[in-house]
N, C-alpha and C positions, 0 to 999 in steps of 0.2 A: 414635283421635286422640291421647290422652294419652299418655305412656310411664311402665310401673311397670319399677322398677328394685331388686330384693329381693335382699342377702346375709347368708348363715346360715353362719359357721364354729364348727364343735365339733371337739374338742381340735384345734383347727388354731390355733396362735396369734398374734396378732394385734395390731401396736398399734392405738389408737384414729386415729391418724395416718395408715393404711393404710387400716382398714375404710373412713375418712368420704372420702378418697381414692378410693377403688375403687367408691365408691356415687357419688361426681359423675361420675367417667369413663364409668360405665355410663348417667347422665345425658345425658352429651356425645354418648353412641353414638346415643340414642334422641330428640335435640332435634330432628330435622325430625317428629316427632310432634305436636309443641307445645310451645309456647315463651315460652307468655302470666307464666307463672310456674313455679317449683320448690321444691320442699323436699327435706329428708332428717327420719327418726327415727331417734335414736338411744338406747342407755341412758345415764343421765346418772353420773354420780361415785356415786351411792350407789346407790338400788334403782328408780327412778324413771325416766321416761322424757325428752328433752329432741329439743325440735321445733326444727331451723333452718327458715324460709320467706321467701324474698324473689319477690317481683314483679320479672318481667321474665326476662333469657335464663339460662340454667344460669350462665354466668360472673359473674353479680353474686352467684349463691348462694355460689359458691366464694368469690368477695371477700368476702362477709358470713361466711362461716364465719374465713377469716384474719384478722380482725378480732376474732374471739373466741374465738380458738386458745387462750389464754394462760388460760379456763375448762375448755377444753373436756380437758381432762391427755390431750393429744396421746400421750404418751410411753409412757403405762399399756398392756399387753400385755393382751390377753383372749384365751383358751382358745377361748369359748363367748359367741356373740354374733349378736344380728339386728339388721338396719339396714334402713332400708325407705325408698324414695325416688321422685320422680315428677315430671313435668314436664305441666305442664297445657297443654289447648288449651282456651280457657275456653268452656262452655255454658249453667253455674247461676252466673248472677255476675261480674260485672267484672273484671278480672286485678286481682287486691291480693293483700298479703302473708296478709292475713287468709282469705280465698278459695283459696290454695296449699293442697295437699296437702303434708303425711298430713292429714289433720281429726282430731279429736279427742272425747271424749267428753264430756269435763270439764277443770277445770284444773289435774287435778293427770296428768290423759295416763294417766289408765288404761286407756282402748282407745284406739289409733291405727288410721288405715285409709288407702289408696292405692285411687284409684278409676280405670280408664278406661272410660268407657260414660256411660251416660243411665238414672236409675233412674224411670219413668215416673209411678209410683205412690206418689211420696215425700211431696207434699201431703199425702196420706190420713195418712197414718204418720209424717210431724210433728207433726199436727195431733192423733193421741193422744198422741204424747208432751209437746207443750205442756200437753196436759189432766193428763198426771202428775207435772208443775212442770219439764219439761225445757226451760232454755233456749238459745236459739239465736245464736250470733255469727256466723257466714257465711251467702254467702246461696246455698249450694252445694247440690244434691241429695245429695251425701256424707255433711254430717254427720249428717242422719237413721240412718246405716249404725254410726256411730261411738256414735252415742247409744241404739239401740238393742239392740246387743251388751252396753252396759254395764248396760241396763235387765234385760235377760236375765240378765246374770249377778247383782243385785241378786235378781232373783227364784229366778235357782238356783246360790248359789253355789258348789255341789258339781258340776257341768258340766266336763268337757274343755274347753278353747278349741275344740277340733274339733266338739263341740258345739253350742257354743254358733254356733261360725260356719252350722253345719248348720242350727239354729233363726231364724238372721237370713235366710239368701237365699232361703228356704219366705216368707219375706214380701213377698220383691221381685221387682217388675217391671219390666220393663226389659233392656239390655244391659250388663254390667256386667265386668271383672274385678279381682277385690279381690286385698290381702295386706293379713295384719292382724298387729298386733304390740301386747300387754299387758305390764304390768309386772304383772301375776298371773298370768305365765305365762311366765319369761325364757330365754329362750335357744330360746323355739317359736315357730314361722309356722307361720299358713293359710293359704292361697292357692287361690283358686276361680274361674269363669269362666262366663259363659252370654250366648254373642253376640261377647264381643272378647276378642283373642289373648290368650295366656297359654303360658310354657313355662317349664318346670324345667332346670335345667344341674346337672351333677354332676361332680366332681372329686374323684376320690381321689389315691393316691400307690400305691392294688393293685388290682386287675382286678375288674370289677365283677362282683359276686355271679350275677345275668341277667343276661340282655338285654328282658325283657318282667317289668311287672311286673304280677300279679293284681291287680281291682277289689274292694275292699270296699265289699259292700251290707249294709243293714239288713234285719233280717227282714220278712218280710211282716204278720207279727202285729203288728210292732214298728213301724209305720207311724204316721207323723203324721196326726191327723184333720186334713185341709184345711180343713175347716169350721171348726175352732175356729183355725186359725190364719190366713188370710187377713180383710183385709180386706174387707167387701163394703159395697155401695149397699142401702140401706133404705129402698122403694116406702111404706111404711106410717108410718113415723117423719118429724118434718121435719127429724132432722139429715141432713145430707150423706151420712156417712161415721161408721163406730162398727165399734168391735172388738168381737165376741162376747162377748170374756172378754179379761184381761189375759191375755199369751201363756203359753201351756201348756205343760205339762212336754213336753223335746222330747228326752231321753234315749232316743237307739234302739240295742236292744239289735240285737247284731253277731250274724250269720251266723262261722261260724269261717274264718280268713284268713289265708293267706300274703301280702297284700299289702304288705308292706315290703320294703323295700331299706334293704338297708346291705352295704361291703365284705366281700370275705373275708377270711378270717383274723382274727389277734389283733389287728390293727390298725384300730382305728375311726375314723380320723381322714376328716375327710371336709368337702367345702362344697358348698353349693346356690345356685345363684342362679337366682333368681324372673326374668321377663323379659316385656316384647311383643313384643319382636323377639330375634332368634337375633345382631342386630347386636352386641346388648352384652353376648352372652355368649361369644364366638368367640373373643376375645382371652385368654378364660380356660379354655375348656376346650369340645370339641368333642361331647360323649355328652348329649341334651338328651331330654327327656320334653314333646311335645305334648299336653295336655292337651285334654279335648274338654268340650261345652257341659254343665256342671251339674257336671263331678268338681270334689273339693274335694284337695286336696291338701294335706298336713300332715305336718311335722316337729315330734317328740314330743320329749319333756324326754332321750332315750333316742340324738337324732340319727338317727335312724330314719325314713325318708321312707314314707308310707303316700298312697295315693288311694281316697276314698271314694266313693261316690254315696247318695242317698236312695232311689234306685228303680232298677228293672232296665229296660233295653230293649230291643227284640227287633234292636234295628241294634248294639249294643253289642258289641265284640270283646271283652270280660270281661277285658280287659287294655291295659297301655299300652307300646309298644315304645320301648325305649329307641335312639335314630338316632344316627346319625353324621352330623355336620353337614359340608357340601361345600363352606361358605364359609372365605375364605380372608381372613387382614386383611388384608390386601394389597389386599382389595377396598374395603374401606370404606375405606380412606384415599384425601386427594386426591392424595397422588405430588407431581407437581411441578406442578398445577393451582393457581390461586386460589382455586375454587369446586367446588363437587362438580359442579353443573348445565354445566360449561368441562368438566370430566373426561368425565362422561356422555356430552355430545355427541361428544368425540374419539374416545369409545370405539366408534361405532357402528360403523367397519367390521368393529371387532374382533364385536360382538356380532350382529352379523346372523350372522356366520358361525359365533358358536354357538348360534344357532337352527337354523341348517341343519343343524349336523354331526350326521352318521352318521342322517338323516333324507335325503337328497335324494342321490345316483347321478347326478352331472350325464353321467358317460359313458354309462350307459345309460339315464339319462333316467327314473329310476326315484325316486317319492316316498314312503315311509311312513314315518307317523307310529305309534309303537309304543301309544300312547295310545289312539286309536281302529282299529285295523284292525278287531277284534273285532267293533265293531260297524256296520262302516261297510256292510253289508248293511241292517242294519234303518234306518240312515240315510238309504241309497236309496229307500227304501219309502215315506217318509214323505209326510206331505202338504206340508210348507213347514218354514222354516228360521225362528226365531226368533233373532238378535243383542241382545242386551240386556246392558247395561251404564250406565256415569256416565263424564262427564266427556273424557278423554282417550281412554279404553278407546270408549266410545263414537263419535266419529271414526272411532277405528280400523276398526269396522262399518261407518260409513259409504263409509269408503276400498275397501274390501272387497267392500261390496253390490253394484257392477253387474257384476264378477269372478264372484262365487258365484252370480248368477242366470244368467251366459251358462254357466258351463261346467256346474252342477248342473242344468239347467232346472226349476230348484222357485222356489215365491212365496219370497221373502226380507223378511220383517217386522223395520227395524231399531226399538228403543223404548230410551229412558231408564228406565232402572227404575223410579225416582220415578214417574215417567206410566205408567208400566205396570200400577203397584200403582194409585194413585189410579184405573184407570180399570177395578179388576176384568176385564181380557182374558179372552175364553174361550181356554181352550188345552184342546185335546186329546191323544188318549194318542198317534197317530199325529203329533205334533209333535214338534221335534229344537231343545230350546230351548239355544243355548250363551252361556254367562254370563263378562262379559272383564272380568277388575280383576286390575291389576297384584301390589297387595297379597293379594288372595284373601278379604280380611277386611271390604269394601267393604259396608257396612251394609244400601243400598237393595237390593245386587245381589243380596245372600247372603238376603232379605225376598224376590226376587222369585224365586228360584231354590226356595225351599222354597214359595212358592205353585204354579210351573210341576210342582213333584215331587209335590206331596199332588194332583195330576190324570192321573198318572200320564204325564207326558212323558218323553223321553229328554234327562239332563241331561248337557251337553256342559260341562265348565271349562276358560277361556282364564288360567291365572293366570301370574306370577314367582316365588310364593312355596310352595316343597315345605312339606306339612303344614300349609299353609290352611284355614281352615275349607270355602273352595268346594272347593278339592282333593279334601276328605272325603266331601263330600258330592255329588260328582259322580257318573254312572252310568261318565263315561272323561272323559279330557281330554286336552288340550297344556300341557306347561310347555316358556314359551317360551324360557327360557335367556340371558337379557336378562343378570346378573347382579344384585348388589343395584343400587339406584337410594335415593341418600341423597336427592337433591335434593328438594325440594320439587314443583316443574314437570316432568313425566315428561317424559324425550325419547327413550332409547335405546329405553325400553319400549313406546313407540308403534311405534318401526319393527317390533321384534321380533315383537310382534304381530298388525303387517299381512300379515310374511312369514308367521306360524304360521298366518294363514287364507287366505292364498293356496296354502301347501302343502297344504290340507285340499281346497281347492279343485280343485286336482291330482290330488290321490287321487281323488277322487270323477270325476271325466273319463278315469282311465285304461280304460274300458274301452271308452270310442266311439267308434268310429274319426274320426268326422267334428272330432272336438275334437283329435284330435293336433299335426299343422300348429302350431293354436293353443298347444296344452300345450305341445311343443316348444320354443316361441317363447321361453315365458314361463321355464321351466326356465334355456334358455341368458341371460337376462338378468339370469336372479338370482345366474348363477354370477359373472358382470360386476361384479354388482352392489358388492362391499365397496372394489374399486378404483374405482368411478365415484363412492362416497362420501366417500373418501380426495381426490378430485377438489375434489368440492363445498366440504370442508374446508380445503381449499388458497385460495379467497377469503376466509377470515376477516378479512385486513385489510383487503380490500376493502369488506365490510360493517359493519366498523368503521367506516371513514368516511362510510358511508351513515349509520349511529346518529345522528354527531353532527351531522348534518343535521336529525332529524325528534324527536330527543330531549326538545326545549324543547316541541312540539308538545302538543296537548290530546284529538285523536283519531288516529284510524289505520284506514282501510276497508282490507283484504284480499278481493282479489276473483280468481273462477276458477269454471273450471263442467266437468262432466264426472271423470272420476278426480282432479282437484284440486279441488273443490269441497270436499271432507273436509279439505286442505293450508290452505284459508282457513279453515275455523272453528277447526282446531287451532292456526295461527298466528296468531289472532286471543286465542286464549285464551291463550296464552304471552305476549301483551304485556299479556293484562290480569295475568294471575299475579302477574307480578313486576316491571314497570315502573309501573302503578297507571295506564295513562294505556287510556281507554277506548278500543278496538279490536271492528272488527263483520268478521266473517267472510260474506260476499255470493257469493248464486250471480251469473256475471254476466247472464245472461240475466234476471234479475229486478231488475239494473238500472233500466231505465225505468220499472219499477214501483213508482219511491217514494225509493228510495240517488239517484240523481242530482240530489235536490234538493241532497245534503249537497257535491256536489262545487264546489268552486274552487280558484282555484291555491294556498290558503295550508294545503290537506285534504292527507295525505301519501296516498299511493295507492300499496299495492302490487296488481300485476295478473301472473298466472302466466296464460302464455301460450303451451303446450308445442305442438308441430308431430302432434296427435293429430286424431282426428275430430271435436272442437272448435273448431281452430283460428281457421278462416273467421269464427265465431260469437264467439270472443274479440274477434280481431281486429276488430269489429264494435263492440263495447263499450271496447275500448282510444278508437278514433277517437271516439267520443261523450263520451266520458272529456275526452281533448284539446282536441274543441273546446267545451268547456264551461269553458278555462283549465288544467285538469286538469294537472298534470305527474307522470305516474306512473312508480314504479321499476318497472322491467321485469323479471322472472325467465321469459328462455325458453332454448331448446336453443341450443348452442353452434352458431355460423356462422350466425345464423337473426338477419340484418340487416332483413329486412322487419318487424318487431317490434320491435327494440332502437331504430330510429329515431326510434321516437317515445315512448322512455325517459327521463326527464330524467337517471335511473342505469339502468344494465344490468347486470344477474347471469346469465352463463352458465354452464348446467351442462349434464352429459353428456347425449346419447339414447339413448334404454330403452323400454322394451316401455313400452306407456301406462297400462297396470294399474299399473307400478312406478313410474313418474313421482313418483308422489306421496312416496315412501320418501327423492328426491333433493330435491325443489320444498321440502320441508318442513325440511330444515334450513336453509338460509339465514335462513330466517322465526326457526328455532331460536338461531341466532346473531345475528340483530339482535336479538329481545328480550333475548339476555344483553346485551349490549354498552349498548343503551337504558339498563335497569334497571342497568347498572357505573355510567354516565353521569351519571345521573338518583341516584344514593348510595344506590340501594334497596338491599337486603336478599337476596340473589341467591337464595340456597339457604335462606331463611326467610320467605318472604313473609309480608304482615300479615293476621292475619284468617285465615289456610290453616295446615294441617297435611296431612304425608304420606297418612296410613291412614286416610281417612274411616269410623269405625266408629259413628259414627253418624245415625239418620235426619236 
C-alpha cells in the first residue's frame, strides 16, 4: 500500500536542493500507493537528522518543504548523503502529520524508519518498551521499529547499523519493508523486506562490476537463539506478554563473502535508490536489484552495496541478479491525458494486443503461451482448476469460468482469497491452483498462494508485474503485458487478463478435435478484437452525456447474466472506486429475487443485453425492469433495435464471439464511471480510502 522512496549518493555530489527534489519526484511516482500523508528524512546543517511531514497528498509536502527552504541551505553541495521518504496509506492511525512517516525514535532523530506493511506483533513490543520508559507520540505500528533499533543500540553500542537492523526484524511479525537511516551511522542505508515490495536501483557512470550479486549469510554456530529473542505468551504467569531477557547480543559472525557490489575501476562514484515500485526508479536509471522476503540490504560507510540474510534456504538462488528494467517513462506519464485512469482506458487497444503478441498465430490458429507449455501436460491431468484472486483480478475469473469449463472440461473453483484463507479449502497435489493480481504483491493472494503450495499444488501466476513476489514464487505463469497501470481503478489490466486466460484456455483445447470449430471462432475474434475496442472508444462523448444524467444520482444497479455477469460486478465496482456513489452489480436472473424491490424510475439502470444465449432471458428482465417505471440505459450489439427500444439511452457496440463480449460491454461502464467521478470533483486516479498495491491483509 505505502510507497518507500530511499536515495544514497557517495562521491556523487549533490546539492541539498536536488537530493529533497529527487526524493519528492520519486514520491510523486509512487502516490497512487497512498496518499493519506508523506514525509522525507534528511541530514540536517550539522550532524543531526531533520524530518519534513505533512498530511495529505505529496504536493502539500513539497509546499511545506518551500516554505522552509530558507532553513533548509538549499545551496550546500554533498558528496555523500541519504534521504529517505514515503507516502502513506493509513492502517495504525489517522492520516496526521504526526502519524507520517519516517517515525522516529526519539527527539533528537537518532533512528528514522520508512515502513510499508502491517507489523502484527507491535502491541507485544510496545508494551516492553513502555515498561523501559519508552514513550510514544504516534499511534502508528512503526514507531515500535524506530524505538527499538535505538533500544538496541543503547544496549550494544558497538553494533553495525546492519546489525542492529538484523536484531530488530528477528522480533517482528508481520509484512513489512523497511529503510532505515541514523545519524550514528551517516551516509549508510538498510533496507530489508518480508512480504511487500522492495528494490534497489544502481547508477554508476562505469559498467557494473556483475550482474549477480552473492548472499551473505551468518554462520550456523553464529545463529540467534530464537528463544531468547522473540516475544512469547506466558500460560503460567498473568501477564500477557514478557520478554525472556532484555534483547541479546545479536552480533552474528559472517561466513566469508563476496557479496558487494561496487563499480569497476578507480572510480567509485556511485547512487542507489531504494523503491516499491520500479516507477520511481526508471527515470533514473534502468539496472535494479529485486530483493526477496527476509534479505536485508546495506550500504556501508565504504558505498559498497552488500545483501544479507540470517539463515539459508533450500529455495534460495544464493544470489541476486541484477535486471534490466523494460519500462519505459513514457509509460508512466499521462501524455496528453487528464488522468492516468483517461490514459489507461485509451490505451486498451494498444494493450490487448500486447498480451497477445508473439503468443497467438492468428494465421495458423496457433496459441502458446511460453510460460506454461512446460507444464501444460500435468495441467491436463489434474483434478479441477482453482481461480483465486481480490477484487478486479477476481472478475476477471469470473469473466473466464464458463470459457475454462467448456473448453478444459475440468471443475473450475473461482474463490476470493480472503474466503479462501478464512475457510481452510482442502487443496490437493492433483490441483492446478492459478493466482491473478495485477501488482503480484496482493497480500491476501500471495497468503493464499503459499497455503495452496505448502499442499503441494501446481501454482499457476497471472500477474503485470516482472519480479513480483507471485512471479517468484510461482511453479509457471503468464505476464500479461498490460503495461504499468498508475491509476488507482484497474481497467486496461482487467481486459489483459481476461485475454491471458482465454488464451490458456486455447492451449488446453488444441488437441480435441470436437472444440476446434469453437477454438477457431474465438482466435479469429480476438484478432477483431483491438479495432472493435477502438470502436467502443469512439462513444466517449456519448457516454459523457449519459454521466451527466445519473451523476447527481445516489445509487446505481448494473445488471447482466451469462459472460457479462462478471461486466456488472466489475462496473459496479468502478463506480463505487471512484465516484463514491453506491453501485450493485446483479445477475439479472436473480432479479425477481429481492433487486426489483429497488427499481423505479428515479434508480439509474444499466442492463447489457448482448444477442448470445442469454438474450431471450435478458430481455425478459429488461421488460420487468420497464414495467416497474424502470428507465434503463441500454448497452447491446450494434443494429439490435429490439432492445435499444426500450432504453431510455442506448450504447451500441461491436458483435464478438460471447466469451469476448464482455472485454467490449465493460468499457463503457469503464468510461461512465470516469466521466461520473470528473462530474461529481472526485479524485480520479486517487480514490479516498484506496491505494494501488494492496499489500496488506
Amino acid at each position: 500500500m505505502c510507497g518507500i522512496f530511499a536515495y544514497l549518493n557517495y562521491l556523487t555530489p549533490k546539492t541539498r536542493a536536488e537530493i529533497i527534489d529527487l526524493l519528492i519526484r520519486g514520491l510523486e511516482r509512487l502516490e497512487y500507493r497512498g496518499y493519506d500523508s508523506a514525509g522525507i528524512g534528511i541530514d540536517n546543517l550539522s550532524d543531526g537528522v531533520t524530518l519534513i511531514k505533512q498530511e495529505g497528498k505529496v504536493k502539500r509536502l513539497r509546499d511545506a518543504i518551500e516554505k522552509q527552504k530558507d532553513s533548509l541551505g538549499m545551496e550546500r553541495e554533498l558528496s555523500r548523503h541519504v534521504g529517505i521518504s514515503h507516502t502513506r496509506w493509513a492502517t495504525h492511525g489517522v492520516p496526521s502529520d504526526i502519524n507520517s512517516h519516517p517515525q522516529r525514535s526519539d527527539e533528537d532523530n537518532e533512528f528514522i524508519v520508512v515502513h510499508n506493511g502491517i507489523i502484527t506483533n507491535y502491541k507485544d513490543i510496545k508494551q516492553f518498551l513502555m515498561q523501559k520508559g519508552y514513550k510514544f507520540e504516534s499511534d502508528t505500528d512503526t514507531e515500535i521499529i524506530a524505538k527499538l533499533i535505538r533500544h538496541m543500540h543503547t544496549l550494544h553500542p558497538s553494533y553495525t547499523f546492519l546489525e542492529l537492523v538484523e536484531g530488530v526484524i528477528q522480533q517482528l511479525e508481520g509484512a513489512f519493508a523497511l529503510a532505515f537511516k541514523s545519524k550514528h551511522y551517516p551516509g549508510q542505508i538498510v533496507a530489508t523486506r518480508r512480504g511487500s515490495p522492495l528494490l534497489v536501483g544502481i547508477k554508476t557512470k562505469t559498467k557494473l562490476a556483475t550482474d549477480h550479486i552473492p548472499v551473505f549469510y551468518s554462520k550456523d554456530k553464529g545463529k540467534v537463539d530464537l528463544e531468547d529473542l522473540h516475544f512469547r505468551h506466558r500460560e503460567d504467569t498473568p501477564e500477557r506478554t514478557h520478554m525472556t531477557a532484555d534483547i541479546k547480543a545479536v552480533g552474528l559472525p559472517r561466513t566469508n563473502s563476496t557479496a558487494e557490489f561496487a563499480p569497476l575501476g578507480d572510480d567509485k562514484e556511485v547512487e542507489y535508490f531504494f523503491a516499491s515500485d520500479a516507477s520511481a526508479i526508471v527515470e533514473h536509471t534502468d539496472r535494479v536489484i529485486y530483493l526477496l522476503d527476509d534479505d536485508v540490504a546495506s550500504v556501508g560507510a565504504e558505498g559498497v552495496l552488500s545483501i544479507h540474510r540470517l539463515k539459508r534456504c533450500l529455495e534460495d538462488t544464493h544470489n541476486r541478479e541484477i535486471t534490466t528494467l523494460k519500462l519505459e517513462i513514457q509509460e508512466i506519464m499521462k501524455g496528453s491525458y487528464s488522468t492516468f485512469m483517461q490514459k489507461e482506458i485509451f490505451e486498451q487497444p494498444e494493450s490487448v494486443v500486447n498480451t497477445m503478441r508473439g503468443r497467438i498465430n492468428f494465421d495458423n490458429e496457433v496459441v502458446v503461451l511460453g510460460g506454461i507449455k512446460d507444464y501444460l501436460n500435468e495441467i491436463r491431468r489434474c483434478r479441477r482448476l482453482l481461480l483465486i484472486a481480490c477484487g478486479t483480478s477476481y472478475h476477471s475469473a469470473i469473466a473466464t469460468r464458463q470459457l475454462l469449463e467448456e473448453l478444459t472440461e475440468l471443475p473450475v473453483m473461482v474463490d476470493l482469497a480472503s474466503d479462501f484463507l478464512d475457510r481452510n479449502t482442502p487443496i490437493f497435489r492433483d490441483d492446478v491452483c492459478f493466482f491473478i493480481s495485477q501488482s503480484g504483491e496482493t497480500a491476501d493472494t500471495l497468503m493464499a498462494l503459499r497455503y495452496c503450495k505448502s499442499r503441494n499444488a501446481l501454482i499457476v501466476g497471472v500477474t503485470n508485474t516482472v519480479g513480483s513476489s507471485i512471479c517468484r514464487e510461482s511453479h509457471c505463469g503468464v505476464h500479461i503485458n498490460a503495461g504499468p497501470e498508475i491509476g488507482v481503478a484497474s481497467t486496461k489490466a482487467y481486459t489483459s487478463q481476461m485475454i491471458s486466460l482465454v488464451m490458456f484456455a486455447l492451449m488446453m483445447a488444441e488437441d480435441r478435435i470436437s472444440s476446434q470449430p469453437r477454438r477457431s471462432e474465438i482466435i479469429q475474434g480476438l484478432k477483431k478484437l483491438p479495432e472493435q475496442i477502438k470502436e467502443v472508444l469512439a462513444l466517449d462523448d456519448q457516454i459523457k452525456a449519459i454521466s451527466e444524467l445519473v451523476y447527481e444520482k445516489m445509487s446505481m444497479l448494473v445488471l447482466g447474466r451469462g459472460y457479462n455477469y462478471a461486466t456488472c460486478l466489475e462496473g459496479a465496482l468502478k463506480i463505487k472506486e471512484i465516484t463514491y456513489m453506491h453501485s450493485e452489480g446483479i445477475l439479472a436472473g436473480e432479479l425477481k429475487h429481492g433487486p426489483l424491490a429497488l427499481v423505479d424510475k428515479g434508480m439509474p439502470i444499466i442492463m447489457i443485453c448482448m444477442r448470445d444465449n442469454t438474450f431471450v432471458k435478458t430481455m425478459n428482465a429488461i421488460q420487468q425492469v420497464t414495467a416497474r417505471e424502470g428507465r434503463p440505459i441500454i448497452i447491446c450489439n450494434k443494429g439490435d433495435e429490439e432492445s435499444a427500444k426500450y432504453g431510455s439511452s442506448v450504447l451500441q457496440i461491436p458483435q464478438t464471439v460471447d466469451c469476448l463480449q464482455g472485454l467490449l460491454t465493460v468499457i463503457p461502464l469503464q468510461l461512465l464511471s470516469y466521466h461520473v467521478a470528473v462530474r461529481r470533483g472526485c479524485n480520479v486516479d486517487c480514490p479516498r480510502n484506496l491505494a494501488k498495491s494492496v499489500t496488506v491483509e
